[in-house]
C-alpha positions in Angstrom: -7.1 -5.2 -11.3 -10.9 -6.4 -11.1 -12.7 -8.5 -13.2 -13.9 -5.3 -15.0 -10.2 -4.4 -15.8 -10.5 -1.8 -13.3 -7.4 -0.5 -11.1 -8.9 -1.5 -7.5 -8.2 1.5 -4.7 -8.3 1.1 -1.1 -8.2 3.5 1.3 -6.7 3.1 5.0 -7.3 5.5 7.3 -4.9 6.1 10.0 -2.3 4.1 7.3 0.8 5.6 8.9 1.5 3.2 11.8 0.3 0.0 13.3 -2.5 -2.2 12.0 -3.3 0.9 9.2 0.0 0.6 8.1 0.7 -3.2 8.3 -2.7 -3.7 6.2 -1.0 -1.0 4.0 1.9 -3.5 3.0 -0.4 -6.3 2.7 -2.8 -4.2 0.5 -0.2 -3.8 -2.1 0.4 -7.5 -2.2 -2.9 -8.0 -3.0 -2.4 -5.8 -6.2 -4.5 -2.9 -4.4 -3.5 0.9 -5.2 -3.2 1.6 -1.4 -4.1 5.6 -0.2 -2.8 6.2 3.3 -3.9 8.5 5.2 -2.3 10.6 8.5 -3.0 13.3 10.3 0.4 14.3 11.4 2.8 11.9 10.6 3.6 12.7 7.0 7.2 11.2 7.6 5.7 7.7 9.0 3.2 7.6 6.0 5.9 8.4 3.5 7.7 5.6 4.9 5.0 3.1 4.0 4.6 4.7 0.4 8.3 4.3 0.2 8.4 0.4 1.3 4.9 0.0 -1.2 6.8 1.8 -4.1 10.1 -0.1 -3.5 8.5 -3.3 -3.4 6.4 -3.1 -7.0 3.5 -1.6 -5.7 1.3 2.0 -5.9 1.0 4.4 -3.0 0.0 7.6 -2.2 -0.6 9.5 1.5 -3.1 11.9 1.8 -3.4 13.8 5.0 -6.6 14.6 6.5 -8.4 14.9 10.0 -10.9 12.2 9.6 -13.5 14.1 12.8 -13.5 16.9 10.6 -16.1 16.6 7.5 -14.4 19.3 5.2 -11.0 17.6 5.0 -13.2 13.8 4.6 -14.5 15.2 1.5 -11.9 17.0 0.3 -9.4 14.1 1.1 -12.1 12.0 -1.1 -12.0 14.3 -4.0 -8.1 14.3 -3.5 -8.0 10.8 -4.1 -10.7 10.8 -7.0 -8.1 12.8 -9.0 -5.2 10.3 -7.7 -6.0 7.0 -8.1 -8.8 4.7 -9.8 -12.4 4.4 -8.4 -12.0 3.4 -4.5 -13.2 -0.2 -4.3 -12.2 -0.6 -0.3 -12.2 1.8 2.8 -10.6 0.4 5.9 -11.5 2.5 8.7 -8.5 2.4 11.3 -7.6 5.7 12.7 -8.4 5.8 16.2 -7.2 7.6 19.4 -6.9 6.1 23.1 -6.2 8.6 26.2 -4.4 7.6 28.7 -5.5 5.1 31.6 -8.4 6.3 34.0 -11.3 5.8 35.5 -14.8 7.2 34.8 -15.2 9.4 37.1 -11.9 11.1 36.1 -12.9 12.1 32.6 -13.4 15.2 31.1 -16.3 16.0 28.2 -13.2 17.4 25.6 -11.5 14.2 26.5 -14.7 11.5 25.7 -15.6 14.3 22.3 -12.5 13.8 20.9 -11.5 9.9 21.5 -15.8 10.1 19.9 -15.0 12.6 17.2 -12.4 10.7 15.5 -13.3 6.9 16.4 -17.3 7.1 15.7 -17.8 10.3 13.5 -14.5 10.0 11.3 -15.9 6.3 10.7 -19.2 7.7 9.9 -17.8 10.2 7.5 -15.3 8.0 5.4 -18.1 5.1 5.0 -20.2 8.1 3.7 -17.9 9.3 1.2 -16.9 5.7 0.3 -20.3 4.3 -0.1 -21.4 7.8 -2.6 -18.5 6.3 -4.7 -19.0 2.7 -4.5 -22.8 2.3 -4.4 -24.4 1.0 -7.4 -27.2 3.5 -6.9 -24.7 6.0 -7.5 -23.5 4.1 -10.6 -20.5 2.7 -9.1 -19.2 -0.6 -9.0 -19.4 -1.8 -5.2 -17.0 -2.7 -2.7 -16.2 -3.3 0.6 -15.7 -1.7 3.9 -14.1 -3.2 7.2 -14.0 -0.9 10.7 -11.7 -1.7 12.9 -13.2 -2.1 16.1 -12.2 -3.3 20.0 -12.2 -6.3 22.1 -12.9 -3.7 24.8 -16.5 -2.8 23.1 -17.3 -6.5 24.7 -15.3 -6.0 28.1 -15.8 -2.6 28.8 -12.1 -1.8 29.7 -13.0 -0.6 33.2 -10.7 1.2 35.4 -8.4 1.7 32.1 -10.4 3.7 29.2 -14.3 3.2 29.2 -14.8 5.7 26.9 -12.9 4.3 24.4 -14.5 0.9 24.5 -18.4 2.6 24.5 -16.5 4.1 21.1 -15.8 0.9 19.9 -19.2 -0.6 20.6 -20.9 2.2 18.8 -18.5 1.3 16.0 -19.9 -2.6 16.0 -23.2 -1.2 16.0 -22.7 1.1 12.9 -21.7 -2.2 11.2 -24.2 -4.6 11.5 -26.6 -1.7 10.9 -24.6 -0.1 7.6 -24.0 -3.7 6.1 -27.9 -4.2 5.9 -28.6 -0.9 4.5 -26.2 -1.1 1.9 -26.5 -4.8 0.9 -28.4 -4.4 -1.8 -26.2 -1.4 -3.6 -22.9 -4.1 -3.8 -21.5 -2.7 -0.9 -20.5 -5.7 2.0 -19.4 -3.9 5.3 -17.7 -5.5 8.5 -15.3 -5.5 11.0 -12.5 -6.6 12.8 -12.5 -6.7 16.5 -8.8 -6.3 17.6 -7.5 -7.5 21.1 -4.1 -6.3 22.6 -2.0 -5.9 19.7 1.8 -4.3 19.8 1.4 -0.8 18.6 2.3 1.9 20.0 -0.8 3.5 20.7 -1.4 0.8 22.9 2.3 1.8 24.5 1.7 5.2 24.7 -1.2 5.1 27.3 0.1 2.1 29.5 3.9 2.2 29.3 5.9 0.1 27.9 5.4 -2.6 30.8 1.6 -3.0 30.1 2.2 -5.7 27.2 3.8 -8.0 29.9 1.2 -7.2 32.8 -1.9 -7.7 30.1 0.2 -11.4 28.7 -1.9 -13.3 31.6 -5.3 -12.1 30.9 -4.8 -13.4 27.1 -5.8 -17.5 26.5 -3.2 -17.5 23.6 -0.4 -16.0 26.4 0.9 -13.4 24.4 0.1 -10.1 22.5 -1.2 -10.3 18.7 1.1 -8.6 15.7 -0.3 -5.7 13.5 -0.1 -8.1 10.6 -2.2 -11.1 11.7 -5.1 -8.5 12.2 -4.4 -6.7 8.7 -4.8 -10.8 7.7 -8.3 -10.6 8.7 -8.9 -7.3 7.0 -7.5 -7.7 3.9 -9.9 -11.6 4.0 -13.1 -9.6 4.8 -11.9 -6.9 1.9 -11.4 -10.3 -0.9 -14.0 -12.7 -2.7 -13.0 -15.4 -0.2 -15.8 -13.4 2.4 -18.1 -12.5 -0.6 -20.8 -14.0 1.5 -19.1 -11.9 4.9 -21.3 -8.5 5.5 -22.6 -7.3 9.2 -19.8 -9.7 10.5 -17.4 -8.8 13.1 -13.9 -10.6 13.0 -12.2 -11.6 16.4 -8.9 -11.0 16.1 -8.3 -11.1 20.5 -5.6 -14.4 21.2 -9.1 -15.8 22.8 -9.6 -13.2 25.0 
């Protein structure tokens, strides 16, 4: 509960898997009424309602495509009806394509990996900040994207357009934290290096893990749960004084 006896809601997009769904579990530790959403999944985001449930906590799944603004808004209302006022939105759904070069993309190919990472962020921190925003009568909150190590690298030869996603997405932070400072509202991110997920799998085999260990000062990949750490620190009071920040969360790299 908050201060003002108020059941706290946080939102995850992308909740069903990886870091979404290992900030899920530490959500609900943290007393937090924790909405998960998918886009196909349902079984995998059941799952994680499931473990919440069984372990003392609240859950829900909601599925929506987060690139498409209808099912944003009506996943918002969705959860209006569900659960008490939404006091964080963790913005973690993101695609990756697999390993290219530039000059072998296609325009569907950049749109979508663009749609869902920069526009579905866009959308939810709209929707969240209507809610939260003391101009809007609510009772603040807080906001943390997930972004990329690969905004600062690049990621060339291996998925460009992905990290030019990301760095739009550090952009859209430092920019939305200052706009919304003032309405109770703290937004910022966490900047996530190779982590063991299998999105990361699914594009570079299940050998890249071992091939990327050498490029990484801490010599090995990072765990979903030691970046849903830094989220769920940004999201708390300990960071009250945390907005426009971006977390590295990258073993160094």
């Amino acid at each position: 509960m908050t201060s003002k006896g108020i059941e706290k809601t946080i939102l995850i997009t992308g909740g069903s898997r990886g870091i979404g769904a290992a900030t899920a579990m530490l959500a609900a530790r943290h007393d937090y009424t924790v909405a998960i959403n998918y886009i196909e999944r349902e079984d995998a985001a059941q799952q994680v309602v499931n473990r919440i449930e069984k372990s003392g906590g609240k859950a829900l799944a909601l599925q929506c495509d987060v690139s498409q603004e209808e099912q944003v808004v009506d996943m918002f209302k969705k959860l209006d009806a569900s659960a008490g006022p939404i006091a964080a939105l963790v913005n973690s759904a993101g695609v990756l394509a697999p390993l290219t070069r530039v000059e072998n993309l296609d325009a569907s190919r950049i749109r979508r990996i663009f749609d869902v990472n920069v526009i579905g962020s866009f959308l939810c921190a709209r929707e969240a900040i209507r809610r939260m925003s003391a101009n809007h009568g609510g009772f603040g909150g807080a906001i943390v994207n997930i972004t990329s190590g690969a905004a600062r690298i690049g990621a060339a030869n291996d998925y460009v357009d992905y990290a030019a996603s990301k760095a739009a997405i550090d952009t859209f932070t430092i920019g939305l934290a200052k706009e919304v400072a003032s309405e109770n509202i703290r937004v910022n991110a966490v900047r996530a290096g190779f982590i063991d997920t299998d999105m990361h799998e699914s594009v570079g085999g299940p050998k890249r893990f071992e091939q990327l260990k050498h490029t990484i000062p801490l010599a090995r990949v990072g765990r979903p749960e030691e970046v849903a750490e830094g989220i769920i620190w940004l999201l708390s009071e300990n960071a009250s004084y945390c907005t426009g920040t971006i977390l590295d969360v990258t073993g160094g790299r």
